[in-house]
C-alpha positions as CSV (number, residue, x, y, z in Angstrom):
1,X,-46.1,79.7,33.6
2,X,-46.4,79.2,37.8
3,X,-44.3,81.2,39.2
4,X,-42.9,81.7,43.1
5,X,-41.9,84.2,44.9
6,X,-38.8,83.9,47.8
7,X,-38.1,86.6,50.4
8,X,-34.5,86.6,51.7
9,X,-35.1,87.4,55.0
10,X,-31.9,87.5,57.0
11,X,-27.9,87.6,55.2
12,X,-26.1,86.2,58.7
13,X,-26.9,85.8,62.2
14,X,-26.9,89.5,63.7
15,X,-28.6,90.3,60.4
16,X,-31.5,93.4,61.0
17,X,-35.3,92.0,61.8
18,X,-37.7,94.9,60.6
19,X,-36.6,94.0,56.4
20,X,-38.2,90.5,57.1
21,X,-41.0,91.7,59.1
22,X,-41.4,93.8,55.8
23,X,-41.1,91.2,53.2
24,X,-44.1,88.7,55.5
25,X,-46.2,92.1,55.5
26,X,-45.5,93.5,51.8
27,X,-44.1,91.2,49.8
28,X,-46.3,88.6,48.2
29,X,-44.2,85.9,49.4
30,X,-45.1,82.5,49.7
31,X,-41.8,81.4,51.1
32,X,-39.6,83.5,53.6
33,X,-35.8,82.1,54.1
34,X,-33.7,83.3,57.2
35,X,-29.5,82.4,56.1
36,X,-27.8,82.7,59.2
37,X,-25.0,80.1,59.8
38,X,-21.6,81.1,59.2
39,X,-18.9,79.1,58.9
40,X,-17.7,79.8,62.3
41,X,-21.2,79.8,63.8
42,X,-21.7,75.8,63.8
43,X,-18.6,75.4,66.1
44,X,-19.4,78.0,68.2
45,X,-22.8,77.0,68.3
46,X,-21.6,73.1,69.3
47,X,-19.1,74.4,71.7
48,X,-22.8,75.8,73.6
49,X,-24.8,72.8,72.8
50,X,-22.1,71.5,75.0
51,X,-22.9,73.4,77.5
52,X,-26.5,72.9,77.6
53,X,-27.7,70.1,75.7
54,X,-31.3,72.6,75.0
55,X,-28.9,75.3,73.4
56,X,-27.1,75.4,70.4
57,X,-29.8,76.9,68.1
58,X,-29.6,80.8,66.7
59,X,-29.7,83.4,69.6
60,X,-32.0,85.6,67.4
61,X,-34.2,82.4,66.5
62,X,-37.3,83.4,69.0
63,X,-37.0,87.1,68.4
64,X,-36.9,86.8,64.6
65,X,-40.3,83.7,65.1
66,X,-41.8,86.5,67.3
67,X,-41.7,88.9,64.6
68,X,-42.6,86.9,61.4
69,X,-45.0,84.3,62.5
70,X,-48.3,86.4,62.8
71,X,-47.8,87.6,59.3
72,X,-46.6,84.1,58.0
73,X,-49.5,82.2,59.6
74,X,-52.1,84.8,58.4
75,X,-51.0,84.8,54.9
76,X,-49.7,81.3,54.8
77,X,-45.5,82.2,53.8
78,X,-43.5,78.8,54.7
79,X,-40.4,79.6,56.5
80,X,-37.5,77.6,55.9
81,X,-33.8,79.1,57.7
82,X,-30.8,77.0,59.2
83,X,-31.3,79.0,62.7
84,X,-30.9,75.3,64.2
85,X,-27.1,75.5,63.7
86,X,-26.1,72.5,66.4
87,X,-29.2,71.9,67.8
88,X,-32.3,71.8,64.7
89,X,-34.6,70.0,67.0
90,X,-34.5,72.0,70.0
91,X,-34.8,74.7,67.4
92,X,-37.9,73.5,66.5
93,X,-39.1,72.9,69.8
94,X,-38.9,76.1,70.8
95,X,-40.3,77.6,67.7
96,X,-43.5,75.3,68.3
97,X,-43.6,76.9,71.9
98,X,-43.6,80.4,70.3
99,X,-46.1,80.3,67.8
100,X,-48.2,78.7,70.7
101,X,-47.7,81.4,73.2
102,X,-48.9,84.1,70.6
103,X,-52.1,81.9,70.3
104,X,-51.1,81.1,66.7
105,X,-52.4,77.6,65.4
106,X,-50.1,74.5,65.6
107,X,-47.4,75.1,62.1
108,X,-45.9,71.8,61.3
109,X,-42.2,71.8,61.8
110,X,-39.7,70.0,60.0
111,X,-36.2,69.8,61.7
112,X,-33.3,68.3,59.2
113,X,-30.7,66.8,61.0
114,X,-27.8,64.6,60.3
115,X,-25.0,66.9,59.3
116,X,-23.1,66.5,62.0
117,X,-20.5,64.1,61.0
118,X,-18.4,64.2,63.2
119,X,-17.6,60.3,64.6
120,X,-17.6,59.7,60.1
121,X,-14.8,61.6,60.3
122,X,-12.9,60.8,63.6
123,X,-12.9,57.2,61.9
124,X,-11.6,58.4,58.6
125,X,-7.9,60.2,58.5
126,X,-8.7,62.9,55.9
127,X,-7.3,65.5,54.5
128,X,-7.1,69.4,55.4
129,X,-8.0,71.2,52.3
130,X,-6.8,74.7,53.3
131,X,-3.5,73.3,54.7
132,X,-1.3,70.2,55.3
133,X,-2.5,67.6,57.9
134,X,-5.3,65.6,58.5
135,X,-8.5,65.6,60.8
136,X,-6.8,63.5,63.0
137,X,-4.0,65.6,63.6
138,X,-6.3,68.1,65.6
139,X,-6.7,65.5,67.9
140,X,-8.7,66.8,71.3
141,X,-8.8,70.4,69.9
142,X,-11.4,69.2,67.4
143,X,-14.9,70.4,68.1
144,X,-17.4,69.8,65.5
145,X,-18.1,68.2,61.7
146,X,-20.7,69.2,59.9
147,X,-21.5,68.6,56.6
148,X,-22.9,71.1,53.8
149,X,-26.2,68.9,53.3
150,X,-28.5,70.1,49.9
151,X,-31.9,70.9,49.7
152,X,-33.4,67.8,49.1
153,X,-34.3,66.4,52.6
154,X,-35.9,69.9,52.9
155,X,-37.5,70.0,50.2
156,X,-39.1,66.4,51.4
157,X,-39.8,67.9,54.8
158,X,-42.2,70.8,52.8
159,X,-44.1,67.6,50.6
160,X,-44.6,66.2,54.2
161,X,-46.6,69.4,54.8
162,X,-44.1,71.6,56.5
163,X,-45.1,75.2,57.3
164,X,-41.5,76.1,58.6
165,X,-37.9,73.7,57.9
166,X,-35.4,74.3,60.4
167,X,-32.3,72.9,59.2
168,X,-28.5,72.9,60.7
169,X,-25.4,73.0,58.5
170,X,-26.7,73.3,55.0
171,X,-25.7,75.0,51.4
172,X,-27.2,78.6,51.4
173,X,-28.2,78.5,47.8
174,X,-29.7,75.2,49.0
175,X,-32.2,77.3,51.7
176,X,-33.6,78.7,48.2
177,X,-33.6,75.8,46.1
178,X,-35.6,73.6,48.5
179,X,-39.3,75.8,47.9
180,X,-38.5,75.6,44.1
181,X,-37.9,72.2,43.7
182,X,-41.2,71.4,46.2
183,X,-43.0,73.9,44.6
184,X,-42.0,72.9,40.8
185,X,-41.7,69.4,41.6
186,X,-38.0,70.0,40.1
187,X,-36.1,66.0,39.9
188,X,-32.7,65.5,41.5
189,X,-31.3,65.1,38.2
190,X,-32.3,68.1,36.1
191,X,-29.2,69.1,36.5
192,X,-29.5,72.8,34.5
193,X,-32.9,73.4,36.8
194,X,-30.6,73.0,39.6
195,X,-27.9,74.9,38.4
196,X,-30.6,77.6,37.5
197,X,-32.1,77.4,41.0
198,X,-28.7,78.0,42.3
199,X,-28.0,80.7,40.9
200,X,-31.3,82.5,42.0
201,X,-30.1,81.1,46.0
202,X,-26.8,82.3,45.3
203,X,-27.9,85.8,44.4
204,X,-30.7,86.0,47.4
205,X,-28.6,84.4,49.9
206,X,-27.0,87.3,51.1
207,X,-30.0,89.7,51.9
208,X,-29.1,93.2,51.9
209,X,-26.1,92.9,49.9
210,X,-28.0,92.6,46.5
211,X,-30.1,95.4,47.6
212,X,-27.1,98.0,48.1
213,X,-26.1,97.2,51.3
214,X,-22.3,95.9,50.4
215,X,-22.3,97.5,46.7
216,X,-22.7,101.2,48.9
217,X,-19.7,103.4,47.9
218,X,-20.4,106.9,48.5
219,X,-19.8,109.2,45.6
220,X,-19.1,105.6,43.3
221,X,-22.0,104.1,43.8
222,X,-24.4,105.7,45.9
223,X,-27.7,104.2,46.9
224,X,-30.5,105.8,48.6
225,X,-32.4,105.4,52.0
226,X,-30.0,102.9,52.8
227,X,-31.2,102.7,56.9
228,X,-34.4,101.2,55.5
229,X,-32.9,98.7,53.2
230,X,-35.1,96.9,52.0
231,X,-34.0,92.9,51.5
232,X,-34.5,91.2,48.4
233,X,-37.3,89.2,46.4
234,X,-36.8,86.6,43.8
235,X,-39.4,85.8,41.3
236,X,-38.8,82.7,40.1
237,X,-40.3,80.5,37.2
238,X,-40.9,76.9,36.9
239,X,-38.3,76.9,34.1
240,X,-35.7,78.3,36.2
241,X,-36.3,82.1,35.0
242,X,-35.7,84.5,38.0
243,X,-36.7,88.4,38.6
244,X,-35.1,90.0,41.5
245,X,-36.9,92.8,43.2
246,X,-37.5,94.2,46.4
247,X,-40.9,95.9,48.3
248,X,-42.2,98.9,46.5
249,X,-41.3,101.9,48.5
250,X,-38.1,100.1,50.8
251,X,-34.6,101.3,50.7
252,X,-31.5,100.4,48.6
253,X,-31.7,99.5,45.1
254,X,-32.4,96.4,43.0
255,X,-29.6,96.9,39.6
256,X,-27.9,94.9,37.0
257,X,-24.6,96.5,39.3
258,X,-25.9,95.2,42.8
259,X,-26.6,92.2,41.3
260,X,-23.4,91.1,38.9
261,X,-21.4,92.1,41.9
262,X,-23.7,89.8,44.2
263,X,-23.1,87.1,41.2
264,X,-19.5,86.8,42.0
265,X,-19.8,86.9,45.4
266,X,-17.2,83.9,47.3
267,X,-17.3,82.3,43.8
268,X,-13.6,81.0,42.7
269,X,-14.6,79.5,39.7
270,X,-18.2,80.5,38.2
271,X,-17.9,77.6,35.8
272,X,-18.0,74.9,38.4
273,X,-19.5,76.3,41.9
274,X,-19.6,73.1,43.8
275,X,-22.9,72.6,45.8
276,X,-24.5,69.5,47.5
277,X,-26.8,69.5,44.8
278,X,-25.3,70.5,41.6
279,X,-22.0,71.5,39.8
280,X,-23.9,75.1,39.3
281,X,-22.0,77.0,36.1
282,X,-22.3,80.8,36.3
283,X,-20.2,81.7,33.3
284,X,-23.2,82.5,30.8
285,X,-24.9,84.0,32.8
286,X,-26.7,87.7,31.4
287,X,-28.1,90.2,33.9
288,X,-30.8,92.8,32.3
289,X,-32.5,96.0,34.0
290,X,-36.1,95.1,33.2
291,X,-38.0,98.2,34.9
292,X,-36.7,100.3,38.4
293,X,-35.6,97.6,41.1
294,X,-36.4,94.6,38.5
295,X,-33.5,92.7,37.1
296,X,-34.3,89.5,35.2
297,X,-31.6,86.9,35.2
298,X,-30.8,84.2,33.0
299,X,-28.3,81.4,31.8
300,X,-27.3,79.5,34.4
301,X,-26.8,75.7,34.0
302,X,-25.5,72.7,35.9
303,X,-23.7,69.6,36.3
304,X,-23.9,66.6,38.0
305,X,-22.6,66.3,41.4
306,X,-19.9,65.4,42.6
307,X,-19.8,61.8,45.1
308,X,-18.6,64.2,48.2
309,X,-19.7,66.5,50.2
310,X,-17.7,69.9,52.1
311,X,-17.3,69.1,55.8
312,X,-16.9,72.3,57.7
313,X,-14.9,71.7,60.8
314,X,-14.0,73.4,64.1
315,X,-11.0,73.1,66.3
316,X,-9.6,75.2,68.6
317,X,-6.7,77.0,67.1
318,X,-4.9,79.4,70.0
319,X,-5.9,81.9,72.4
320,X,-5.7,85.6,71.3
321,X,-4.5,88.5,74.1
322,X,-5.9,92.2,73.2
323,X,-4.9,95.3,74.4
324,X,-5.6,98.7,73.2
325,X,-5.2,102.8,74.8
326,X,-6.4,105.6,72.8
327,X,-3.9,109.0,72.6
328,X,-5.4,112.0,71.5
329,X,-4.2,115.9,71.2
330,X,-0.6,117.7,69.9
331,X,2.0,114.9,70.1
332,X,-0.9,112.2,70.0
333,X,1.0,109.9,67.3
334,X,4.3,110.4,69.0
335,X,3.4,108.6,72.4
336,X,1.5,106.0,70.6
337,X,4.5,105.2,69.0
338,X,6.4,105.2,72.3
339,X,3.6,103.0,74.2
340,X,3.8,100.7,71.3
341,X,7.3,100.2,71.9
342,X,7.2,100.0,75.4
343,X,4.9,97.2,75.3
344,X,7.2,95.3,73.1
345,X,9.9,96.0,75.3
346,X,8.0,94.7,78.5
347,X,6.9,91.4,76.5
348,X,10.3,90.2,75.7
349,X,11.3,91.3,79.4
350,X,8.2,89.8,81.4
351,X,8.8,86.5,78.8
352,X,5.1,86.3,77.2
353,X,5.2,83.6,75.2
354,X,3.6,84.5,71.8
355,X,3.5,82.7,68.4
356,X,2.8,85.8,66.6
357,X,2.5,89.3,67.9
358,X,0.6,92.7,66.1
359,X,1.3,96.1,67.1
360,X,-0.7,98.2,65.6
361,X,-1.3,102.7,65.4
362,X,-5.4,102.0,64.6
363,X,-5.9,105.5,62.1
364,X,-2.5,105.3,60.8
365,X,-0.8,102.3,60.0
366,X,-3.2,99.2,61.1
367,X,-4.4,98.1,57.6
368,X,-1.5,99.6,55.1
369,X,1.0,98.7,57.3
370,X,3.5,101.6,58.4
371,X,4.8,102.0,54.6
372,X,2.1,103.6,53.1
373,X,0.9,105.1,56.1
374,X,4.0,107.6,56.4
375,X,2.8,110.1,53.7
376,X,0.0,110.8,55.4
377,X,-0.7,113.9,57.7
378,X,-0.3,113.2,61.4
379,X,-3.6,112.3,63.0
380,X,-4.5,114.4,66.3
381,X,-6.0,111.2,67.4
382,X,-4.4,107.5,67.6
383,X,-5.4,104.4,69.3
384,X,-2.9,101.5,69.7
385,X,-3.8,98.2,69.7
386,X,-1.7,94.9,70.9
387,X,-2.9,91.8,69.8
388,X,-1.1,88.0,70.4
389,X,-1.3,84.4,69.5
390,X,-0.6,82.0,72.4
391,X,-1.1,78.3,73.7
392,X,-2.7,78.7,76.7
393,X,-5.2,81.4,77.9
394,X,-2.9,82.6,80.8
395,X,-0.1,84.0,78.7
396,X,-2.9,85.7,76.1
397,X,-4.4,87.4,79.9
398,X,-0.8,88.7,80.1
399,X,-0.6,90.9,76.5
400,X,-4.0,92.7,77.9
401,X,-2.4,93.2,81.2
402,X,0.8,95.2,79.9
403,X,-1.3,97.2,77.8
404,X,-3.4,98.8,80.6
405,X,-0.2,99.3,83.0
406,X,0.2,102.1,80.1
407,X,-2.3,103.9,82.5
408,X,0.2,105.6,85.1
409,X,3.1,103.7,83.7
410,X,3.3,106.2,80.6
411,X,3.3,108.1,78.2
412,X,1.4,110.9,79.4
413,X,-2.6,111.3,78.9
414,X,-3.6,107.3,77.4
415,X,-7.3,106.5,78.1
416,X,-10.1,104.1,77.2
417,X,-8.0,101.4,77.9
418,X,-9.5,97.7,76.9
419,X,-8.4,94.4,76.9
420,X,-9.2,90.5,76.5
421,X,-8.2,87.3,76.1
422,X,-10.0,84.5,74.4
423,X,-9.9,81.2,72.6
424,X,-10.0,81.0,68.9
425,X,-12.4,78.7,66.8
426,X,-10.9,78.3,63.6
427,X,-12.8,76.5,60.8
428,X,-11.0,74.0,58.3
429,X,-12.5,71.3,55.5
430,X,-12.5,68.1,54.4
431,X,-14.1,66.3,51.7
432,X,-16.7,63.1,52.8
433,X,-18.2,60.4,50.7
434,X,-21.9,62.1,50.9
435,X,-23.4,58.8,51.8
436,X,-21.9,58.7,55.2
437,X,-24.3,62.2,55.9
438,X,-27.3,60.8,56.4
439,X,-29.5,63.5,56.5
440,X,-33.7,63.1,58.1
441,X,-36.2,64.9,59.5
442,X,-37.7,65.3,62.3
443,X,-41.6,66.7,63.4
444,X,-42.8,68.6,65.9
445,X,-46.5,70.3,65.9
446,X,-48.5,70.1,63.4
């Protein structure tokens, strides 16, 4: 039976470099996937494309292409990573300048663009899913649409004879599920392949995670050598069977454990995980130690998909103001406590106009709330922090401000005082028929 092999190769956008540098050298891959767009990212990454209409694409995109491409090019590993966020095709552009200015020959590049739906849904009043209103609603504050597209167009792009797919807004089990159904020649309607492919992207998506790197618990669950954490492999099968492993000799560790908790990962109902591609169905799924760091896993199945597609959008929500001053030595809790209400008291007095205020003992009461906190021993070091939600950046500027007047305003002996004010991206979804996402790709090299 043919079998692949996939490297996960980044878990989110500030994810480290040196584990995929180490899957290209070490791992026997023939594909390397980079997952690193957030939710948030896309809007973000619009709001810079914006800006400058050549930005918009992954700030780690030519540092991560500088370190894998040698490696890739010599042993023939296709990339494929949506590091083109808001911007594939400059993306790819730039990755094509790269590999030519380390003398590397011409890779063919695929860019996949067309999830940004944003007029589609300007034209359409939709709903909110995660509260009441409508896209419309948001009015000017809206910033970006894009739609979770599926693997398909990129699995097209590598049948075209990609060597690396730079895609935007896509599903991240879908980064996976693109080299097996190009590789296995997988139809659009084998539905239990699909939902067997997802699982495997599902379970990869996330890097380090699988490997140890969120399971960690020292003393619970310990895990060794975890500052060389290795990132994971997955062997997959033309059938849909799937190993996961990592390189020989990295750190962290490959166990049924790290990998049932990895299963469940953002998963609300493991009988029906929506995805472009497929209703995926996790619920018989079995998870077996096979050797050390092996872990075959089987059962997954699928559905057929649904007619829509998630739309992740972004909108300006509010403006947060920060302020924070640290308090340390005897009687260190007691003047926190007294700056925490003096800031109160000058908010109310100056007239900040707040929606929602925080005031916050960071070490004692700031994720427990004050309740829980008060049976513990006093700390001989506090830092308070002051956070605010407002409509304009000019009154969030103004919670920072009172916060550092703590300096010679008192108490006695505050320092390392910060503050900031800044707008807030929030991300919401709606549902779109998925043929108004028309998804294509563009070349470049080659």
């Amino acid at each position: 039976m043919r079998t692949i092999r996939i490297g996960s190769g980044a878990g989110y956008s500030g994810d480290r470099i040196e584990p995929a540098v180490e899957l290209a050298e070490r791992g026997d891959i023939q594909y390397l996937v980079f997952e690193c767009l957030g939710e948030r990212t896309v809007a973000l990454a619009q709001q810079a494309r914006m800006k400058n209409p050549d930005s918009g694409y992954d700030p780690l995109l030519e540092e991560r292409m500088r370190a894998v491409l040698p490696a890739c090019a010599a042993k023939g590993i296709k990339i494929v990573t949506n590091m083109g966020a808001a911007n594939p095709v400059a993306a790819a552009r730039k990755t094509a300048e790269i590999a030519k200015s380390m003398g590397l020959s011409s890779p063919k590049i695929a860019a996949i663009v067309g999830d940004d739906v944003l007029d589609a849904c300007k034209e359409r009043d939709l709903p909110i899913m995660e509260f009441d209103g409508t896209i419309k609603q948001l009015g000017n504050r809206l910033l970006s649409a894009n739609a979770y597209l599926g693997a398909e167009p990129m699995a097209e792009a590598f049948l075209a004879g990609a060597d690396i797919v730079i895609t935007g807004r896509a599903s991240d089990p879908a980064l996976f599920l693109a080299p097996m159904i190009h590789a296995f020649g997988w139809a659009m309607d084998d539905w239990n392949l699909l939902g067997k492919g997802t699982v495997a992207g599902h379970l990869l998506e996330c890097a380090g995670q699988i490997t140890g790197g969120y399971f960690a618990d020292p003393g619970f669950k310990d895990i060794p050598d975890m500052a060389r954490l290795g990132f994971p492999i997955g062997e997959v099968g033309e059938d849909g069977s799937l190993v996961i492993t990592k390189v020989e000799g990295s750190g962290g560790a490959v166990t049924a454990q790290t990998c049932k908790e990895q299963l469940l990962y953002e998963v609300h109902d493991p009988r029906q995980y929506l995805q472009p591609d497929v209703v995926a169905d996790f619920s018989q799924v079995a998870v077996a130690e096979i050797a050390r760091n092996r872990v075959r896993v089987s059962g997954g199945r699928g559905t057929k998909r649904t007619e829509t597609l998630k739309v992740s959008v972004g909108y300006v929500d509010s403006f947060i103001g920060e302020g924070q001053m640290s308090y340390a030595g005897p009687g260190a809790l007691a003047r926190a406590k007294l700056a925490l209400e003096i800031v109160r008291e000058r908010l109310k007095l100056t007239g900040v106009a707040a929606s929602e205020l925080r005031f916050d003992l960071i070490g004692v009461d700031s994720l427990h709330g004050a309740q829980i906190s008060a049976h513990a021993n006093e700390p001989y070091e506090v830092r308070i922090r002051v956070t605010g939600r407002t409509e304009n950046l000019r009154e969030a500027v103004r919670i920072g401000n009172e916060v550092e007047t703590l300096y010679t305003n008192g108490p006695a002996a505050g320092g390392g005082a910060f503050k900031s004010a800044r707008d807030v991206v929030a991300v919401a979804s709606v549902l779109l028929p998925r043929e108004l996402a028309k998804p294509s790709i563009q070349f470049v090299g080659g």
